[in-house]
Each structure stands twice: as structure tokens, then as C-alpha cells.
GUFIKE-71172 format. One record per residue (C-alpha): residue number from 0; x, z, y. Coordinates in steps of 0.25 Angstrom, whole numbers, plus 5000, padded with zeros to 4 digits. Each point is the difference from the previous one (the first is absolute). Layout:
BEGIN
   num      u      w      v
   NUM      X      Z      Y
...
END
This chain:
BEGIN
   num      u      w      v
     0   4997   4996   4950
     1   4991   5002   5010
     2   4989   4993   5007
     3   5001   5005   5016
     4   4986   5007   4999
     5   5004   5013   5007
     6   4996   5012   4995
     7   5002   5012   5009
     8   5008   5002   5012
     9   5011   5010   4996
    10   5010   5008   5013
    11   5013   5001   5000
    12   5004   5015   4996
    13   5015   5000   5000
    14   5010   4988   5000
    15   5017   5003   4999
    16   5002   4986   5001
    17   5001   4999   4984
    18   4989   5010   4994
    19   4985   4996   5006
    20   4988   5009   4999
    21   4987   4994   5000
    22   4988   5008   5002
    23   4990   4993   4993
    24   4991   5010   4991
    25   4994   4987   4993
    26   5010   4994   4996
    27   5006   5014   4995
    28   4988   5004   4993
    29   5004   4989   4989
    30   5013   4997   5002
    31   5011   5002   4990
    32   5016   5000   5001
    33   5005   4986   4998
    34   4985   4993   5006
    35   5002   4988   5009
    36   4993   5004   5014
    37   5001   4991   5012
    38   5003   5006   5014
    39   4997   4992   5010
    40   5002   4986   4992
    41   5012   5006   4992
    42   5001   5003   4984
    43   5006   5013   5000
    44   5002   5010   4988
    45   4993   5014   4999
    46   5012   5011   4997
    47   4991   5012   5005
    48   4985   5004   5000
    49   5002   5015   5002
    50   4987   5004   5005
    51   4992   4991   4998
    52   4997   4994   5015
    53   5016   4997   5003
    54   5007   4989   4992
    55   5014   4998   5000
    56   5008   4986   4999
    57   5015   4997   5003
    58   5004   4989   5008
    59   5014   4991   5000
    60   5006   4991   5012
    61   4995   4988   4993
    62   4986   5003   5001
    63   5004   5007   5015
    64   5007   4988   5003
    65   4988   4990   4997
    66   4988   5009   5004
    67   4994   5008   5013
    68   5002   5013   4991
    69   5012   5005   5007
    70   4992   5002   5013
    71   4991   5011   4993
    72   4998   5013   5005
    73   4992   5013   4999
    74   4985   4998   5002
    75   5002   4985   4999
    76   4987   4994   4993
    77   5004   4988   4989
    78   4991   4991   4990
    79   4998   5005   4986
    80   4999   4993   4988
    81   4999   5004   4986
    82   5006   4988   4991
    83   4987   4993   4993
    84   4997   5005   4986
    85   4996   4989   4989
    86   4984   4998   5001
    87   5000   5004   5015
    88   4993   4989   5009
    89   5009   4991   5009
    90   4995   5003   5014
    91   5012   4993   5008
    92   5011   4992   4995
    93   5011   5000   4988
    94   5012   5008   5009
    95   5014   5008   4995
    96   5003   5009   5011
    97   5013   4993   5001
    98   4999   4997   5015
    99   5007   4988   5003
   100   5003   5003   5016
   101   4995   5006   5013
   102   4990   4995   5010
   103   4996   5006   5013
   104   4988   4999   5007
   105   4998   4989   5011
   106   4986   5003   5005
   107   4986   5006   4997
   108   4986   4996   5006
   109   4986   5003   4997
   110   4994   4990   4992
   111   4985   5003   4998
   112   4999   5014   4993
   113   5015   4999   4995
   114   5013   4995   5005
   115   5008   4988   4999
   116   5017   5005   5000
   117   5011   4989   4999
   118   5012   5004   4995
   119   5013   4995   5002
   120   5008   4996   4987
   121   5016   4996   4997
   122   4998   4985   4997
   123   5005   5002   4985
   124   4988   5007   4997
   125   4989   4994   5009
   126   5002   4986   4992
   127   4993   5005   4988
   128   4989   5004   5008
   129   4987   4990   5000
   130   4987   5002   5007
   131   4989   5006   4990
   132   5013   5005   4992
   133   5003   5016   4998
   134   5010   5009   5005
   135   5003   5013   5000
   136   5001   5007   5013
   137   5005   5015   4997
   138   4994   5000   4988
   139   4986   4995   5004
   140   4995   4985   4993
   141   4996   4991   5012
   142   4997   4986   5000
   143   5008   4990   5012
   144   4990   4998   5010
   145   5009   4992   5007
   146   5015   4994   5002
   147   5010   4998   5010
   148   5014   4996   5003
   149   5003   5014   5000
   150   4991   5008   4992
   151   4987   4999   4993
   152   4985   5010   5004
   153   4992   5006   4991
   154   4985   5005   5004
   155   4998   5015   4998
   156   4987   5005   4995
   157   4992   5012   5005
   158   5005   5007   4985
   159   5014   4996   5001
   160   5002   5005   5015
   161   4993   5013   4994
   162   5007   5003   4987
   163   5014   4995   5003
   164   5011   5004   5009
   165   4997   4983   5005
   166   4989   5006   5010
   167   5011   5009   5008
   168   5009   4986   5001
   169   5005   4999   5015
   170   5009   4988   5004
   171   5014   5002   4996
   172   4998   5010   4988
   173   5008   4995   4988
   174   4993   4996   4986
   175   5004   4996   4987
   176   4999   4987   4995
   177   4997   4995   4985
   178   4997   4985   5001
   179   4993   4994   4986
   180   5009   5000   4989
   181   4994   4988   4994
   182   5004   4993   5011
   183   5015   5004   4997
   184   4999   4997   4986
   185   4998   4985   5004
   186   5011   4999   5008
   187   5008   5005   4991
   188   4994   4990   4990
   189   5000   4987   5008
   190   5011   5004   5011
   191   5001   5004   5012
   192   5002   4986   5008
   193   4989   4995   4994
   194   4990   5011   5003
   195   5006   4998   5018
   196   4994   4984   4997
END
């Protein structure tokens, strides 16, 4: 589990399209083979930590599939989160780093000392999306500022934009999405024709 507080920015050090190299000394320092770490929103697996500052992680076309991690490169920068240990505070929201689908970036405005961003969002995801709920946006817990027909915004604070890769967002860039998965749960529950009422 993880709780979408980030971390530490990790870079890209080399991709082959199924073996990614994460920079992230952090995370490394404490890491072991087999350790849940999220990149950029997604559960992956540790399978190297060689030196200590590089850890290692195989990828497979389901995760390639469903996520933006496909479209990494060498010296790209990427959330990282460790998975929460038991006694550690929650700080965002309960999240799996099982992101649910892409969304890309409609617009980004100042807004006081942060910025506002709307995102765009496949209309099987944005229905679980309520304003005040949380979501997961490349990793990073947010609250729905507001909704749309077409999307939702969320209000980015002057920590965020500084200590997530959210604060380098230009309109168009791709993100992945984890909606709430409480909200899943109940539809599954109750069904889904009664949750569209």
C-alpha cells in the first residue's frame, strides 16, 4: 500500500522497454529485492539494488499497457515512493499503485502561489471521481478541486509543484490515474446501474 506522499524525485537511468533503472539513492539506501516501490503511481517490484543509488524493476505489457511507463527514457524524472510500513503516519490516501488508466493534462493556470491543472479523464474512470474525494495523479494524493463533463482539477500547492514531477506539467503530457478504490468496491457491491442513478 502506499499513501501518494512522495518521497524523492528519482531519473530515469536506463529503460530497454522491459528492465527500468530508477536513480533514486533514497529509496536504494533501504530497499531490498522483492520491496513494493511506486514509480510514478505504479507498484513495481525491486529485482536489483546494485549500488546502492540504482534500483532495478522489470516491467510486463500489462503494466506497459495500462500506464504512461512505456514512454520513459534516459534522464527522465518520475515520483518515488516507498510502500508505507506499519506505524508509519498516513499523510495522503490509502492507494495500490495499481493505476487504473491514463489522463492527460488539459490546462494549468496560476492560482494564487500554486496552480490549478484540469485534467482530462476516459469517462470510466472519471465517475468515481467526487469533489473533495482523492485521486492519485502519477503517484501524488490530491483532492478533486473540481468536476467536469470531461475531467476533474485539482489545486496544486507551492510543495507539491516543488517536490513532484506535477510542477513540470505542460498541457498534453500524459499521467496515470488511480481513482479511489473504495469507490470501486461499492460498485461492485451495490452494482453498477445503480451507482449511474
Amino acid at each position: 500500500m502506499f499513501t501518494g506522499i512522495v518521497r524523492e524525485l528519482g531519473r530515469v537511468a536506463a529503460f530497454d522497454g522491459a528492465r527500468l533503472q530508477i536513480e533514486s539513492p533514497l529509496a536504494a539506501a533501504q530497499a531490498a529485492i522483492g520491496d513494493s516501490i511506486a514509480i510514478a503511481g505504479v507498484c513495481l517490484t525491486v529485482v536489483a539494488n546494485d549500488d546502492g543509488a540504482t534500483l532495478a524493476f522489470d516491467t510486463v505489457p500489462e503494466t506497459l499497457s495500462r500506464t504512461s511507463l512505456g514512454r520513459l527514457a534516459a534522464g527522465d524524472v518520475v515520483n518515488v515512493e516507498p510502500a508505507l510500513r506499519a506505524g508509519e503516519p498516513l499523510g495522503g490516501h490509502l492507494m495500490q499503485g495499481h493505476v487504473d488508466g491514463l489522463a492527460h493534462a488539459r490546462s494549468i493556470e496560476p492560482d494564487a502561489e500554486g496552480r490549478r491543472v484540469w485534467f482530462d479523464v476516459p469517462s470510466q474512470l472519471l465517475r468515481y471521481c467526487v469533489e473533495k474525494g482523492s485521486v492519485a495523479v502519477d503517484g501524488t494524493s490530491l483532492t478533486v478541486a473540481a468536476l467536469d463533463d470531461d475531467g476533474f482539477a485539482v489545486a496544486l500547492a507551492p510543495h507539491t509543484i516543488a517536490a513532484t514531477t506535477l510542477g513540470k506539467l505542460i498541457s498534453g503530457d500524459v499521467v496515470n490515474l488511480e481513482v479511489d478504490v473504495l469507490a470501486k468496491y461499492v460498485e461492485r457491491l451495490i452494482g453498477p446501474s445503480t451507482m449511474q442513478r
